[in-house]
ZAVEXDREN-350737 format. One record per residue (C-alpha): x negated, y, z; residue in three letters. Coordinates in pm, whole numbers, padded with zeros to 5 digits, always signed. Each point is the difference from the previous one (the first is absolute). Example, Ala and Ser with C-alpha at 12.3 -4.5 7.8 and 13.67 -1.06 7.14 Angstrom:
2
-01230-00450+00780ALA-00137+00344-00066SER
***
This chain:
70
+03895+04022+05554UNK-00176+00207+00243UNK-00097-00058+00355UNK+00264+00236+00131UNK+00244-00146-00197UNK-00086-00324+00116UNK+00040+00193+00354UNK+00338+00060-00034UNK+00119-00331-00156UNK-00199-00219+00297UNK+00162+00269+00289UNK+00357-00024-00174UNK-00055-00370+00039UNK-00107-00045+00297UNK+00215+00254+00134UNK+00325-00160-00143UNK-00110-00353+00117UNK-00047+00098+00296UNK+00340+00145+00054UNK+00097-00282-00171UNK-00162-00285+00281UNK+00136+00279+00258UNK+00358-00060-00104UNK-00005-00348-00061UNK-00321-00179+00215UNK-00075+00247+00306UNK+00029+00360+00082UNK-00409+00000+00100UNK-00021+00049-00382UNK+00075+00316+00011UNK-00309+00083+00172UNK-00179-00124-00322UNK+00210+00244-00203UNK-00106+00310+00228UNK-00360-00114+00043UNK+00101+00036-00445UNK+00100+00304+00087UNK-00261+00123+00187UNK-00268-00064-00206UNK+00147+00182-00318UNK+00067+00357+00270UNK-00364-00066+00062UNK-00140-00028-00346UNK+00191+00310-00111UNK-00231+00200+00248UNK-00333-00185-00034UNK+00067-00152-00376UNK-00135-00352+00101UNK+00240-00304+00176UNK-00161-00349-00010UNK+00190-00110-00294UNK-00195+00280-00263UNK-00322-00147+00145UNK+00105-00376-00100UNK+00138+00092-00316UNK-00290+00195-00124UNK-00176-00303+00114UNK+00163-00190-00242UNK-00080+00203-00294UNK+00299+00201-00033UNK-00020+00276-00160UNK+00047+00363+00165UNK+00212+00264-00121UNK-00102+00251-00221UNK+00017+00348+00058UNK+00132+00249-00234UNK-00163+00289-00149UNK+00192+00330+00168UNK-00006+00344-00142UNK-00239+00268+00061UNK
***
């Protein structure tokens, strides 16, 4: 796997526990699922959120690009 599919699994995570602890523990969860939130509107406009760096870090591997047509 690749560090922005890793991206996706670790926000759909974090995004359902936190809804999750919001439901059943304390609404202040859900602040943790919009700072989730947050960070991946972020990232779509600047292409780095914390997570990539600590991932990358770790020796994932990053995606590889295709070859597009002339």
């Amino acid at each position: 796997m690749t560090v922005d599919r890793y991206l996706r699994l670790i926000a759909g995570f974090f995004i359902l526990l936190s809804v999750g602890l919001g439901w059943f523990v304390s609404p202040y969860w859900y602040l943790f699922t919009a700072f989730v939130g947050l960070n991946l509107f972020q990232s779509a406009f600047t292409n780095w959120c914390p997570m990539m760096s600590i991932l990358k870090m770790a020796g994932v591997p990053e995606c590889r690009t295709r070859a597009t047509e002339p």
